[in-house]
N, C-alpha and C positions, 0 to 999 in steps of 0.2 A: 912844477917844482914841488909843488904842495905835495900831490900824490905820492913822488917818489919819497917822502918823510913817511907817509904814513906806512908804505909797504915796508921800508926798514925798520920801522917799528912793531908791526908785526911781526917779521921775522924773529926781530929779538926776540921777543916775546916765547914762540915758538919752540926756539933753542932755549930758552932757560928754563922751559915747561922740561924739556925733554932730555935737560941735563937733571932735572930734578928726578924725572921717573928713573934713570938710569944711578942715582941714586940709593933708588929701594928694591934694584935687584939684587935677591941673595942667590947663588947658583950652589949646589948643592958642592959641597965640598967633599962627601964620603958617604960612599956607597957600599953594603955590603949584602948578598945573596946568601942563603941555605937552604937546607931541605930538610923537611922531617918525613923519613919516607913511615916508619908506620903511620903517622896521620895523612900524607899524601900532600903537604902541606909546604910552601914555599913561604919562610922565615926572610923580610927585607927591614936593614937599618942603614939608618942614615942622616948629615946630618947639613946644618949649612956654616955661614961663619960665624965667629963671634960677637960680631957685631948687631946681628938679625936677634941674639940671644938680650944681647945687654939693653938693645930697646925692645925686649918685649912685645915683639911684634906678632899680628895673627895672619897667618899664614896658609898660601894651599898650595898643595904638591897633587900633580898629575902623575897616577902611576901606569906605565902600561907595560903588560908581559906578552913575550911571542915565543914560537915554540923555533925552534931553531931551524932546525931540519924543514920544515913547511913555510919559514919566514912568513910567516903571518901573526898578525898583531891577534891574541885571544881573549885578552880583556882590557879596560880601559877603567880606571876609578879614581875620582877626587878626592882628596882626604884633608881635612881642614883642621889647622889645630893654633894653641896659643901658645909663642915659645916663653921660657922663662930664664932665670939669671943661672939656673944650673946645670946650665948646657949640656944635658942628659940627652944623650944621641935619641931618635925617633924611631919608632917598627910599626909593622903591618905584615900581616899575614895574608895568604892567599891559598883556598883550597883549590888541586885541582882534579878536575874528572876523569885526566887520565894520569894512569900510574906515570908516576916520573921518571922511572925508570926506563920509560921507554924510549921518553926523549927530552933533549936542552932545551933548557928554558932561560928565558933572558929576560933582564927586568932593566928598565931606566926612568927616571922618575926625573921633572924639570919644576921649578916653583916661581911663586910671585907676591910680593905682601896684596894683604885684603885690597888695600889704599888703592894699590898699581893695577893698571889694566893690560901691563906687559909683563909676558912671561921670561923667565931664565932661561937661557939656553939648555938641550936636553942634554945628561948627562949620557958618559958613553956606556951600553949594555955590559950589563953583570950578568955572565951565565952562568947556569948548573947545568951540570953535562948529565947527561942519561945515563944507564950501567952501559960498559966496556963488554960488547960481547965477542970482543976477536979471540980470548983463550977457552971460549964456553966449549963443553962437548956437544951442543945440541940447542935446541931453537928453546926461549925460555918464555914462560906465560907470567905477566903480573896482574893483576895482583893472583895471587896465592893463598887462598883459603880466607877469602875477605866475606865478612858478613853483611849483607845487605839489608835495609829496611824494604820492607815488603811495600810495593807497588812507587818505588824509586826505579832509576836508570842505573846501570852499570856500563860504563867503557874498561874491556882487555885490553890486551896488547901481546903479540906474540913478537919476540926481536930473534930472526933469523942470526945465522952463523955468518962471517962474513964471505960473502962474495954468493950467499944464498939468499933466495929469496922465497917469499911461503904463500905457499899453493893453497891449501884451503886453513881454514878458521872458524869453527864451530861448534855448537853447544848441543848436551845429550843430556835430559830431555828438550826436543825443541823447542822453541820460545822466542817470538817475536821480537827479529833481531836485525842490524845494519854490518856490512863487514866490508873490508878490505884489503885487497890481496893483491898479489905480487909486484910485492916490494917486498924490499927486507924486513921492513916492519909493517905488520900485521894489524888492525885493528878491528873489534869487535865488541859493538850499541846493544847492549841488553836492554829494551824499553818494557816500563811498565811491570818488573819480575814481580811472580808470586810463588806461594811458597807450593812447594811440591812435596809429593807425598814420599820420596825417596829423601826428604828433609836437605837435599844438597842440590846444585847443578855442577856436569862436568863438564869443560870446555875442551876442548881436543885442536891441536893444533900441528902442521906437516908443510914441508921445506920442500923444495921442488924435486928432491931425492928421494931415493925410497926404503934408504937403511935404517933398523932401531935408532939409529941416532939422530936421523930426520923430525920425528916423533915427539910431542911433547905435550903435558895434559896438565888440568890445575881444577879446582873446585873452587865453590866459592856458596856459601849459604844466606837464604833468606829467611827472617825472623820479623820480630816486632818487638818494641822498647819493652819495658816492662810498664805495667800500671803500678798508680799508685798505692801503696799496701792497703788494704782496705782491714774494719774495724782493729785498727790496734788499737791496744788498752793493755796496762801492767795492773798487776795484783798479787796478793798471798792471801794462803790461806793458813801460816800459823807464827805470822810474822818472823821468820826465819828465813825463808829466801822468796826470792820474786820470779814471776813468772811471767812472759811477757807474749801475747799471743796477735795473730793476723791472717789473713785472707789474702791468699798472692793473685787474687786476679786473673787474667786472661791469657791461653797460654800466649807464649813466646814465640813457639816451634824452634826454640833453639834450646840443644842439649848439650851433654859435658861439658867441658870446657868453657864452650859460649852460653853456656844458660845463665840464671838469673843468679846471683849472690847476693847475700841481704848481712848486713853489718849494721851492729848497734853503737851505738856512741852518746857518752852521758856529759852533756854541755859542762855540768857545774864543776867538775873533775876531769874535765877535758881530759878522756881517757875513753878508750874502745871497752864497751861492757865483757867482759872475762864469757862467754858463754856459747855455746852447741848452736847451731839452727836446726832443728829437723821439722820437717813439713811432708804431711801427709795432704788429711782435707784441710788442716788448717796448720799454720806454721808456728812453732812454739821457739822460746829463747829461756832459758832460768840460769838463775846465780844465785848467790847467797848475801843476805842482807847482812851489810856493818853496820858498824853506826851513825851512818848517813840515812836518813828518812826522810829528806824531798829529794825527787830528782825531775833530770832533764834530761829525757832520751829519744835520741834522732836516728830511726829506722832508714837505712836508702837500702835499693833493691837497681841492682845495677847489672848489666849487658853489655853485650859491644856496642850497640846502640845506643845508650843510655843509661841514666841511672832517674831514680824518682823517691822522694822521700816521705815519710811522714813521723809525726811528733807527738808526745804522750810525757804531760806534766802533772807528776804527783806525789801526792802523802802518802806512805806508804800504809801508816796509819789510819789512813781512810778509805783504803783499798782492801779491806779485807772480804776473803771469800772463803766462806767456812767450807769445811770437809761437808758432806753430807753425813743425816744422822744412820744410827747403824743398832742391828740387835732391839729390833720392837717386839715388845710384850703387852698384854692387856691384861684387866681386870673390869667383868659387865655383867649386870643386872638385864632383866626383861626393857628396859629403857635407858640406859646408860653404860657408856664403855671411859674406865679408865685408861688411858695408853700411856706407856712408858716409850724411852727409847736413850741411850747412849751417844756419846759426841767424842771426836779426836780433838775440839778445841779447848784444849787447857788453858786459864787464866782467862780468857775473851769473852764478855759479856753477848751472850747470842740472844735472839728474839726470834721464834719458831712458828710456822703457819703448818697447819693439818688440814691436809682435804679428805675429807667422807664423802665418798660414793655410794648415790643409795640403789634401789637395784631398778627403780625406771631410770639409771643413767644421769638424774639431778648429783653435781656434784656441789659440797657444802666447804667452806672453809673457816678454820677458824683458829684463832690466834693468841699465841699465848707468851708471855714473858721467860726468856730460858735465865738461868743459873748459872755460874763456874763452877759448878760440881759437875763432878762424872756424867753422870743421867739429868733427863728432865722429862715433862711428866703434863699432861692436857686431860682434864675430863668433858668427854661428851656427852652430853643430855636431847632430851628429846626424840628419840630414837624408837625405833616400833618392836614391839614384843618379838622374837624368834623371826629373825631379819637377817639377813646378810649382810653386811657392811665392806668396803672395801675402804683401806688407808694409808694414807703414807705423811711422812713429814719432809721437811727444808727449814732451813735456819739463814738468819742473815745477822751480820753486825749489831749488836743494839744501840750502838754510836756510830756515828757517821756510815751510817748503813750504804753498802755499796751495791750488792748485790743476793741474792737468794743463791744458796748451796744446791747441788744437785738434790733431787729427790731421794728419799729413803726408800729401801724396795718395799712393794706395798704388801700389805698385812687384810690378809680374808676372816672378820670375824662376825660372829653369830650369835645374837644377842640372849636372853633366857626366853622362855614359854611365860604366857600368860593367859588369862581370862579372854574369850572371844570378845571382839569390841563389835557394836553394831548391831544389826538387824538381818536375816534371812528377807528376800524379795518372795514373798509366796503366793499360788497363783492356786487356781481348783479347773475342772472340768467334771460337771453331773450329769451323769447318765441313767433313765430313772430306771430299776429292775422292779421285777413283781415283790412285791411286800417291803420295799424300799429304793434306796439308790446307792449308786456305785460312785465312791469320789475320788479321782482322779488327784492328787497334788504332787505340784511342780514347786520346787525350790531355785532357786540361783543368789550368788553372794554378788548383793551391789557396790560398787567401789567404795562405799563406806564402811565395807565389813571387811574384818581383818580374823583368819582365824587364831593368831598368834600361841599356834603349835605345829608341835609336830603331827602327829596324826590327828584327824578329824574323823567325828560320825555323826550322825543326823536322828533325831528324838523324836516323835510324829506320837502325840496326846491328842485326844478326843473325849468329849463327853457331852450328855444332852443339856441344853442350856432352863430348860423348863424342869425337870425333876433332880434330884438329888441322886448321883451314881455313883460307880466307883470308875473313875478316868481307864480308857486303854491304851494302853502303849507299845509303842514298836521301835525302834533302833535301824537306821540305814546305814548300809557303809558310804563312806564318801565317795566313792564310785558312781554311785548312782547320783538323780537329781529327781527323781519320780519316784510315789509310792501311790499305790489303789487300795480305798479300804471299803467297805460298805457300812452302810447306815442303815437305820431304820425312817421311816417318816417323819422322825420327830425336828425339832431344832436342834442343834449341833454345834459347838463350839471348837474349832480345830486349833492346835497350837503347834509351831515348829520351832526348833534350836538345834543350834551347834555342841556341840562339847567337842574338847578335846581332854588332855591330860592333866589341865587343870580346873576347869569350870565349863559350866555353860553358859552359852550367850542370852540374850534378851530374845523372851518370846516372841514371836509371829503371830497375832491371832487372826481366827478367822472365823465370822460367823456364817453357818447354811440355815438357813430358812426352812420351816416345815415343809412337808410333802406341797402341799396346798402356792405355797410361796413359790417352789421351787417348777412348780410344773406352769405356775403362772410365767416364772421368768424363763421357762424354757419352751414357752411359747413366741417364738421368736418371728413365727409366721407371720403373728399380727403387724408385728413392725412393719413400715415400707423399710424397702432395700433401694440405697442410694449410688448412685452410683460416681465415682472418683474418678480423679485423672492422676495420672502417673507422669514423671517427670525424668528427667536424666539422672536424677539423683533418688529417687526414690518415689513413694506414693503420698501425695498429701492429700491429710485428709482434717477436715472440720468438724464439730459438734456444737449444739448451741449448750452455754454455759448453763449451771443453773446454784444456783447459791445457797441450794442444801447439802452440798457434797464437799468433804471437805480434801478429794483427791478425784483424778479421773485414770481409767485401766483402758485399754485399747490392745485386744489380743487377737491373734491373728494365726496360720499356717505355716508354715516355709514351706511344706510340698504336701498341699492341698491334695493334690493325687495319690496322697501316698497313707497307710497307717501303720505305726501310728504317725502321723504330719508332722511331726515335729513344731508342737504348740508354743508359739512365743507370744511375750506381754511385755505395755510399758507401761509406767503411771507417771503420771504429769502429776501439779499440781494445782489448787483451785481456783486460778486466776489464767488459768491454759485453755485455750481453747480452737485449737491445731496442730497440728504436729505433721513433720515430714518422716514418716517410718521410710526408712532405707534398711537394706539387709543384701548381705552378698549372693543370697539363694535368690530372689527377683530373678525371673526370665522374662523376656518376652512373649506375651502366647497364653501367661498363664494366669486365670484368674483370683484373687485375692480376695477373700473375705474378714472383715474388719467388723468387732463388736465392742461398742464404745460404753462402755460400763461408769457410774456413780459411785464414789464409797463413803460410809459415814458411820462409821461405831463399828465399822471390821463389818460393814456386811456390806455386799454389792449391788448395783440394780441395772439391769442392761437399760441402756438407752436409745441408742442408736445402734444402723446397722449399715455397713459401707460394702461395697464392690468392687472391683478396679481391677484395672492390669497397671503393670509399670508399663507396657508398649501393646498397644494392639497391635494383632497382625494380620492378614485380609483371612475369610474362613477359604477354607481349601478345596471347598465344594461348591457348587450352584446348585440352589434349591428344583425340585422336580418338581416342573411346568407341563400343566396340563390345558390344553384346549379345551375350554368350555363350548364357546360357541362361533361359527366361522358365520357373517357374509362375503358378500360381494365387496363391503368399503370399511369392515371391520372385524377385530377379532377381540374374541374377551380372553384372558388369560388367568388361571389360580395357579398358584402353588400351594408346597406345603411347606409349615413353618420352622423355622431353625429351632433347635432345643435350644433352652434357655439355663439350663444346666453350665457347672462348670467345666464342662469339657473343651466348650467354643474357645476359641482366640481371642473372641471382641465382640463388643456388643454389635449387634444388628439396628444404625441408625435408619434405613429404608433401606428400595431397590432403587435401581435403575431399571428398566426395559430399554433392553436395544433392538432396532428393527433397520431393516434395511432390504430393498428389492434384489432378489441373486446376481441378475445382472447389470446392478448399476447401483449408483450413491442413491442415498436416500434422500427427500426431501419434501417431510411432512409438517404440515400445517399444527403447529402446539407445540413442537420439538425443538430440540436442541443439539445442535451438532456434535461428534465425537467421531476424531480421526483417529483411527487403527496405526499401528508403525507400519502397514504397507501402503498407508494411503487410502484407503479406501473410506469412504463415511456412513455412517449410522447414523438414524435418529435416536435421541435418547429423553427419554421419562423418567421423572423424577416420584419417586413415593417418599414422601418424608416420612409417613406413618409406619414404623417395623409391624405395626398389629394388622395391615394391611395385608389382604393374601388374595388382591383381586383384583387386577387391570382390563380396560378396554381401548384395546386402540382401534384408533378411528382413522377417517379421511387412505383408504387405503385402496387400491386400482384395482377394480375386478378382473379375474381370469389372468392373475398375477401371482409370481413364486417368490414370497418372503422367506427370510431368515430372520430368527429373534432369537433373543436368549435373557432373561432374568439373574442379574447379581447382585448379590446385599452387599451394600456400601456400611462399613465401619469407618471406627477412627484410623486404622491400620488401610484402607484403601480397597483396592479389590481387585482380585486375581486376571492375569491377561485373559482376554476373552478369547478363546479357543471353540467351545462347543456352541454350535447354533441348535437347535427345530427349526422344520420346515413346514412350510404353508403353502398352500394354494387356493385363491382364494377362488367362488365360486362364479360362475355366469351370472349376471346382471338380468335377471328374467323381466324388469318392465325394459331394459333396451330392445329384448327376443321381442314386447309387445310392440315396442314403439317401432322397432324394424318390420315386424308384419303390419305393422299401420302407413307407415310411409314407403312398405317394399314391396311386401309379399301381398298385400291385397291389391294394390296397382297392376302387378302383373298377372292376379287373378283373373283381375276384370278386362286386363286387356289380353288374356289369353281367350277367355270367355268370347268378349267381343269379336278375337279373330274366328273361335269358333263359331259364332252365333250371327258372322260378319252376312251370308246367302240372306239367313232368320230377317235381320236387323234390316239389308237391304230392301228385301222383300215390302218390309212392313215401313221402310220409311222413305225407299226411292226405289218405286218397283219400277222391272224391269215391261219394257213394252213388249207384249206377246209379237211373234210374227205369225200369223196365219200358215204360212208354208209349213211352221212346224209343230202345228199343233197336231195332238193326235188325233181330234175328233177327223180333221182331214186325213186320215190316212187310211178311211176306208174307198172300194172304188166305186162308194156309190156317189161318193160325194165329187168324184173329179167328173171336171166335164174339159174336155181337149185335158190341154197340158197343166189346165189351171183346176186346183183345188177349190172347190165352192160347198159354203157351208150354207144348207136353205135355212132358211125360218122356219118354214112349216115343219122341218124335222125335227129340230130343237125351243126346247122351252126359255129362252131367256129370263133373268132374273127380273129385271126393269128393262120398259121400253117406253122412251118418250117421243114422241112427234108432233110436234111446234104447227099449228094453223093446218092440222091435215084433216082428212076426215080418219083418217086411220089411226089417228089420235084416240080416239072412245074407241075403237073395236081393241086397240093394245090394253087399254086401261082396264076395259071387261077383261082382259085376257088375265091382266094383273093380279084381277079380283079373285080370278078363278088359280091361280096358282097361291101353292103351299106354302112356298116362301117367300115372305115378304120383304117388300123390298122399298125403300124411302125414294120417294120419287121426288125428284129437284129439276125445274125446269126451268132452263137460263135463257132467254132470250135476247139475240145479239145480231146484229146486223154488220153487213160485211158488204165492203166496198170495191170487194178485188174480183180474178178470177183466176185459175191456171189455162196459160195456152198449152197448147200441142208444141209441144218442142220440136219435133220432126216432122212438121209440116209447112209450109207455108199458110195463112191466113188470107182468103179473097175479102176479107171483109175487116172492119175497123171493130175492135172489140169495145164497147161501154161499160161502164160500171151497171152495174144490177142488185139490186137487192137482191139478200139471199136469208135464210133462215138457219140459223146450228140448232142442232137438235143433241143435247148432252148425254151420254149412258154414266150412271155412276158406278164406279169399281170401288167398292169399299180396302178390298183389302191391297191398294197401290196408292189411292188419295191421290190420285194427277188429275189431270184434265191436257187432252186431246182436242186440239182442235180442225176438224175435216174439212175443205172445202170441196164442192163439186162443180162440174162447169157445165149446165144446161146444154152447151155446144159441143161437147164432148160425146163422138160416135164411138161403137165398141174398136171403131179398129183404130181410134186415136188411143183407146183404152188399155187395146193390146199394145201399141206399139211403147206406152211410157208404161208400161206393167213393170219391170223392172226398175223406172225410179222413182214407181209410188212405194214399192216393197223396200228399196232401200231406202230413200230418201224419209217418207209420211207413212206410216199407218195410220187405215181409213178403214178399218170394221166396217162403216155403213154404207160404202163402195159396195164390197160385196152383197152385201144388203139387200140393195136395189137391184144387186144385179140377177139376184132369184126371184126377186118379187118378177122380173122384167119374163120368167117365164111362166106368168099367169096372165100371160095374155095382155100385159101391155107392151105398146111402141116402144122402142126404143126413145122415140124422142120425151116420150109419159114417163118414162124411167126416168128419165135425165130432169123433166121437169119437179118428176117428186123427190128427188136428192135432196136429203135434209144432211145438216148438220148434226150426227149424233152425239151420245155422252155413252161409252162402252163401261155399263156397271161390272158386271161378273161374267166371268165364266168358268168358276168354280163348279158348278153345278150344274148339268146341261142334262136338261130330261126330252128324250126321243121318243117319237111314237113308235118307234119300234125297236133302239136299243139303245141301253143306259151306254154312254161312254164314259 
C-alpha cells in the first residue's frame, strides 16, 4: 500500500514539472523570408507571442535553410537573444554560395526559453523561389559579372530552358574546378581562383541542343580589397586651400568600374569634402579653406570587395607647407658668399636652411631666420678662395613648423682669387757633373696647399749660401712638376713658390751642401742595403729614429726600370719611425729601392737604405751548373752566381740541389725528400748561404746515371723543375782490386795449377816409372826373349845401396867414383813375409825368413817402394807372374838381380842375393857406350 502512495506521488510530481515546461513554450508566431539577390543574401524575420515579450524572456531559435529542389538541409545555426517590452519583430541574415537564382530556398526556424529544455514545435517552411526560366530564350548563367576576392571559392549556376537540360559547364581560362550536368540545372565550384592576366574569367555554358540559343556565357572577375591608404596627411601651403595627399597601396587587379574609389568626409560638418581625387604615384584631393581651421577627415577607399579607411586630424594652421624658394642671387668675396633668394609665402613667418656643397662632396648646412618680406637673405663664411660651391635653399613654418618646402633649384658659385695658402712639397735629385752638379727639383702641392686662383706658375730661386750673389730665377708653367738646373760646388740655397694672379705662396727652402758634402752623401755605396718585405698592401719599411732631425723623407722609384723613373717621396714626422709606402705602380717582380733621408734646417742626410719587392717571384732561370769533380760515390757541383742587380724577381735566399738515379726514386743518406707532380722522388739539399756557389754530394752508387739539377729558392718559391744534367758515375777501381783479389787471382792460380798440374804432380806424387816403358829399354841390345832387361854394367846409376852385402863397398867405390852425387840413406828393415807362386802348387810349407830391403832414393818423386823377393823363387816362377809383378809391384831390383845372375852366378845365388832396394834416380843414366 505504502509503495503505491509513493508512485502517485511521483507521478504528480512529473505532470506538474511538465505542465510547467509546457508553460514556457513560445512557438514562433510569424515567419517571414526575402532575398537580397545583389548581396546573394537571404533576409529572415520573425517573431513569437506576446507574452514571451512581456516577460522578457532569453531565448533561442534554431534556424535551418534547405534548397528546395535537392531537399536537403544546407545550413543549421542557433541564435540567442533577450526579448524586450517592444515587441520589435527578430532578423537574421544568411549568405549563400550559390546564386539564388538558381534555386528555392526554404527556411523554418523552432524556439525554446533559456530556462526550458524543450523545444517548440518547428514552424512550417517559408520559401524563396529561384528565377522562373520557362519564358527565357536560352540557358541563363548567374551570377553575372560578380567580383571575386582572390584565392576564395566561386559556385555558378547555369538554369536550362524548360524541359532542357545542360550538357557541358565550363570555364576559359581553365582553373581548378567541380561541375555538374545533365540536369536542368547546372552547377559549377570554382576553388581557390586567382587572378588572371586577361583580368576576367569566362564561363561558357550549353543545353543539350545545338542552336545559338542553346548557348550562354557570363564572366566573373578576380581582384583584392583594397589597402589601407597609406601616409595620408592634409596641409597648405598659403593658407587658402588644403591639400590632402596618400599612397593607394597594392594593386587591386580590378579596373573601371570595379576599381578602387576613395571619398573624403569631414566628421565635424558631417559633410563629403567638396574635391577631385586624381592619383598618379601618389593620390591628391584639394578644396579651399573657410573659415573652419580644425578638421576631421575620414579617407575610405572602397571596391566591390571592400572598403578600408583612414583618418587625418588637424590645425590647419599648423599644417603649413611653404612653396619652395625661387630666383637665387649671390654676393662673394675670396671666403664668403652672400645668397639672396625670393618666396610665394606672403604674410607667414618662414625659417630657411642652406645647404653648401663643397667640391669633395662634404655637404654644410645652415640656417637662418626668414622675414615676411618679399626676399630673404644667408651669409656664408668660411669658404676657400676661387672654389666652387654649390647651393640651394628650403624653408619651413617658423611656428608650429610642419614640415620643409621643396628645395630651390641649386645655384653653381665661385668664390674670388686669393693669395696661395701653404707650402710647395719639394724634393731634389744630385747628379755630380765635371766642375759642378746637376739638381734635379721636384715639386708637388700637399693637401694643405690651396692655390686659390685661377692660373698658377711655379718660381724656382737659388743662390750660394756662403758668399753674397745676385739670386737666379726661373718661372715654370704649372704643367710641369720638375725643373734641372746646375750649380757649381759651392753651398746652395734653393727656394720654390707658387704665384698666381694675386700673390705668392710661402717659400720652399732647400739647403745643397758643398761639393765635398754632397759627394759624401752620394756615397751611398757605403751604406748597407737592407732588405724589406712587401705586403698586400704595400711595402713596409722601418728606420731607427734619431732625435736630431726634426722630419724624415723616404723616396723611392715607381718604374725603377725606366728614365726618367718617375721619382717619388714622403716625409713623416719626428716621432715616425715606419711607414707602409703603398702605390698603384707596385708590381710583382719588381724591385724597389728606398733612401730614408734626415732633415733639419732645410738640409737633408741620407740614412738608410732599403730594398724590397711588394711580391717576389721565383727567378725564371736555373743557374749554370757545372761539374767539377765526379767519383765513384760523389759529385761536387759550382755554379755561377745570380746578378744581384735590380733586374732579378727576388732575392736569392739559397739553392736546393736535386738529385735523383734515372731509373728509380732516390734515397740518399743527408737528404730530404721532394715529390714531383708525376710522382717520382728526388733528393734534396739545402744551401741556406745565396753566397755559396759549391756543393758536393755524396753517398752516391758507382757506375750509376744520375739527374740533378740546381734552383735558387726565393721568397716567391721556385720554378717547376723541368731541366736535369746528367751523370754517370765512374767504376769503383778498389772493387776492380778487391775483385782481382777474391776472383781473378784464384783463378789464376788455379788455372796455373791445372797447367803446372803433370809439374806439381811430378814433384809432389810422382808417378812410378814402368820399365816396359822406358826408353832406355828400347834399345835391342837391351832385350833378352820377350823381356826388356836393363844391366848394371851398362848404366851408371845415381845411388846404390846394399844392406849386409859384400857388394855394398864395391857400390859405394862405385859412388865415389861418379860425378854426381848422390845422398845415400840406408834404411834397414826386416820382413816377415814372402810371395808365393800363384800358378803353382807348393810341395813344401813355406816359413817366415828374414829378409833384407835394400832402399834406392829418387829425389825428384820423394816415395818409397817397397820390393820383396822370394829366395824360392825360380826364373820360370818369374816368367810365369811377370805380368803381375809389372801390373801389380814394381821391383827395379828384380831386374837387378836378374843381370847380375848373367855373371856367372846360380840362379839360386841370384835369388839368395835379392835385396830390398831404394830406386833413387833415373834421371841421368851414364852408359859405357851410349848416353840415353
Amino acid at each position: 500500500m505504502m509503495n503505491h502512495f509513493v508512485f502517485l506521488a511521483v507521478l504528480f510530481l512529473l505532470r506538474t514539472a511538465y505542465s510547467h515546461q509546457e508553460s514556457l513554450l513560445f512557438p514562433v508566431m510569424y515567419l517571414n523570408v526575402s532575398k537580397d539577390l545583389p548581396l546573394q543574401r537571404l533576409l529572415v524575420e520573425w517573431d513569437v507571442g506576446k507574452s514571451a515579450h512581456d516577460a522578457e524572456l532569453s531565448m533561442s531559435f534554431e534556424i535551418q535553410v534547405s534548397r528546395t529542389e535537392e531537399n536537403t538541409i544546407v545550413w543549421t545555426e542557433f541564435h540567442n537573444v533577450t526579448l524586450d517590452k517592444s515587441r520589435k519583430p527578430l532578423h537574421w541574415k544568411w549568405d549563400s554560395d550559390l546564386p539564388l537564382e538558381c534555386m528555392s530556398h526554404s527556411v523554418r526556424i523552432r524556439s525554446k526559453a533559456e530556462a526550458s529544455k524543450i523545444w517548440s514545435q518547428w514552424s512550417l517552411w517559408e520559401t524563396v523561389l529561384g528565377l522562373d526560366t520557362s519564358n527565357n530564350s536560352g540557358p541563363q548563367i548567374f551570377p553575372d559579372e560578380k567580383v571575386v576576392e582572390e584565392g576564395f571559392d566561386i559556385t555558378l549556376c547555369c538554369i536550362g530552358r524548360k524541359g532542357q537540360i545542360i550538357k557541358e559547364f565550363f570555364s576559359l581560362p581553365a582553373v581548378h574546378n567541380f561541375n555538374r550536368t545533365d540536369t536542368q540545372i547546372g552547377l559549377l565550384t570554382v576553388k581557390n581562383v586567382a587572378h588572371q592576366e586577361g583580368h576576367h574569367i569566362t564561363v561558357y555554358c550549353r543545353e543539350s541542343c545545338k542552336e545559338d540559343e542553346c548557348y550562354s556565357r557570363a564572366v566573373f572577375f578576380v581582384g583584392k580589397p583594397p589597402d589601407i591608404p597609406n601616409d595620408f596627411s592634409c596641409q597648405t601651403q598659403d593658407m587658402k586651400t588644403i591639400i590632402c595627399t596618400w599612397s593607394r597601396g597594392g594593386d587591386t587587379y580590378l579596373y573601371g568600374r570595379h576599381s578602387t574609389k576613395y571619398t573624403l568626409f569631414e566628421e565635424f560638418s558631417q559633410s563629403l569634402v567638396p574635391c577631385t581625387v586624381s592619383c598618379s604615384e601618389q593620390c591628391s584631393c584639394s578644396w579651399d579653406i573657410n573659415q573652419q581651421r580644425v578638421y576631421n577627415i575620414t579617407l575610405t577607399a572602397e571596391n566591390p570587395l571592400g572598403k578600408k579607411t583612414a583618418t587625418d586630424v588637424f590645425d590647419a594652421t599648423h599644417r603649413i607647407y611653404p612653396f619652395a624658394p625661387f630666383q637665387l642671387w649671390e654676393e662673394c668675396t675670396d671666403t664668403e658668399i652672400a645668397l639672396y633668394w625670393k618666396h610665394r609665402n606672403k604674410g607667414i613667418e618662414l625659417f630657411c636652411q642652406t645647404e653648401v656643397l663643397h667640391p669633395d662632396g662634404k655637404a654644410e648646412l645652415h640656417n637662418s631666420s626668414g622675414t615676411e618680406l618679399q626676399y630673404s637673405s644667408i651669409a656664408l663664411g668660411g669658404l676657400q678662395p676661387y672654389t666652387e660651391y654649390t647651393v640651394r635653399v628650403r624653408c619651413g613654418a617658423a611656428k608650429h613648423f610642419w614640415r620643409w618646402s621643396e628645395w630651390s633649384e641649386a645655384r653653381t658659385i665661385r668664390t674670388e682669387e686669393a693669395t696661395p695658402s701653404g707650402k710647395l712639397d719639394i724634393w731634389r735629385e744630385i747628379t755630380p757633373v765635371l766642375g759642378g752638379r746637376n739638381v734635379t727639383l721636384f715639386w708637388k702641392l700637399p693637401p694643405s696647399f690651396r692655390a686659390n686662383g685661377r692660373s698658377i706658375s711655379y718660381e724656382i730661386t737659388w743662390e750660394t749660401v756662403e758668399e753674397e750673389s745676385k739670386p737666379e730665377r726661373i718661372s715654370i708653367s704649372s704643367v710641369y712638376n720638375s725643373t734641372r738646373i746646375s750649380i757649381d760646388n759651392h753651398p746652395y740655397k734653393i727656394s720654390v713658390v707658387a704665384k698666381n694672379n694675386v700673390n705668392y705662396s710661402l717659400p720652399s727652402v732647400m739647403i745643397i751642401p758643398g761639393a765635398t758634402g754632397t759627394e759624401k752623401e752620394l756615397g751611398v755605396s757605403n751604406l748597407k742595403e737592407d732588405q724589406v718585405n712587401g705586403t698586400d698592401d704595400g711595402i713596409f719599411i722601418s728606420w731607427e729614429p734619431r732625435n736630431t732631425y726634426d722630419s724624415y723623407i723616404i723616396d723611392w722609384c715607381n718604374f725603377p726600370e725606366l728614365q726618367p723613373c718617375d721619382l717619388q717621396w714622403k716625409r713623416f714626422g719626428p716621432h715616425t719611425s715606419s711607414a707602409l709606402i703603398s702605390s698603384a705602380s707596385f708590381v710583382p717582380g719588381v724591385r724597389y729601392n728606398f733612401h730614408i733621408y734626415g732633415s733639419v734646417a732645410n738640409t737633408v742626410f741620407l740614412l738608410e737604405k732599403k730594398t724590397g719587392y711588394l711580391k717576389e717571384l721565383p727567378l725564371p732561370f736555373d743557374p749554370s751548373v757545372e761539374i767539377v769533380h765526379l767519383t765513384f760515390h760523389a759529385v761536387t757541383l759550382s755554379w755561377d752566381s745570380y746578378h744581384t742587380n735590380a733586374s732579378q724577381p727576388s732575392f736569392v735566399g739559397g739553392y736546393h740541389v736535386y738529385v735523383s738515379p734515372v731509373q728509380e726514386d732516390c734515397n740518399l743518406k743527408e737528404s730530404k725528400k721532394h715529390v714531383l707532380p708525376d710522382g717520382s722522388v728526388l733528393c734534396k739539399y739545402t744551401i741556406e748561404n745565396p753566397e755559396e756557389k759549391r756543393y758536393t754530394v755524396k753517398h752516391l752508387m758507382p757506375n750509376t746515371k744520375y739527374k740533378l739539377v740546381v734552383k735558387a729558392y726565393t721568397g716567391g718559391g721556385e720554378t717547376p723543375i723541368v731541366n736535369f744534367i746528367y751523370i754517370e758515375t765512374p767504376f769503383n777501381s778498389n772493387m776492380l782490386y778487391l775483385l782481382v783479389l777474391l776472383v781473378i787471382v784464384p783463378l789464376v792460380v788455379a788455372a796455373l795449377c791445372q797447367w803446372k798440374m803433370k809439374w806439381v804432380k811430378e814433384c809432389c806424387c810422382p808417378v812410378i816409372p814402368s820399365p816396359n816403358r822406358s826408353k832406355v829399354l828400347s834399345f835391342k841390345d837391351l832385350t833378352i826373349g820377350s823381356e826388356k832387361v836393363l844391366k848394371i854394367n851398362d848404366c851408371m846409376p845415381d845411388a846404390l845401396a846394399v844392406d849386409n852385402k859384400p857388394e855394398a863397398q864395391k857400390l859405394h867405390l862405385w859412388r865415389q867414383m861418379s860425378s854426381t852425387p848422390t845422398e845415400e840413406k840406408i834404411d834397414v828393415h826386416n820382413s816377415s813375409w814372402t810371395y808365393p807362386n800363384q800358378n803353382e802348387e807348393r810341395d813344401f810349407t813355406s816359413t817366415p825368413k828374414p829378409m833384407t830391403h835394400t832402399w834406392f832414393e829418387n829425389f825428384a818423386y820423394s816415395s818409397h817402394i817397397a820390393v820383396e823377393t822370394d829366395p824360392y823363387q825360380n826364373p820360370e816362377m818369374l816368367e810365369t807372374s811377370k805380368p803381375q809383378l809389372s801390373a801389380a809391384l814394381y821391383q827395379p831390383q828384380y831386374y837387378f838381380d836378374i843381370l847380375n845372375e848373367g855373371t856367372g852366378s846360380s840362379p839360386r845365388e841370384t835369388a839368395g842375393r835379392k835385396t830390398s832396394l831404394r830406386y833413387v834416380s833415373q834421371t841421368d843414366v851414364h852408359c859405357s857406350w851410349r848416353r840415353l
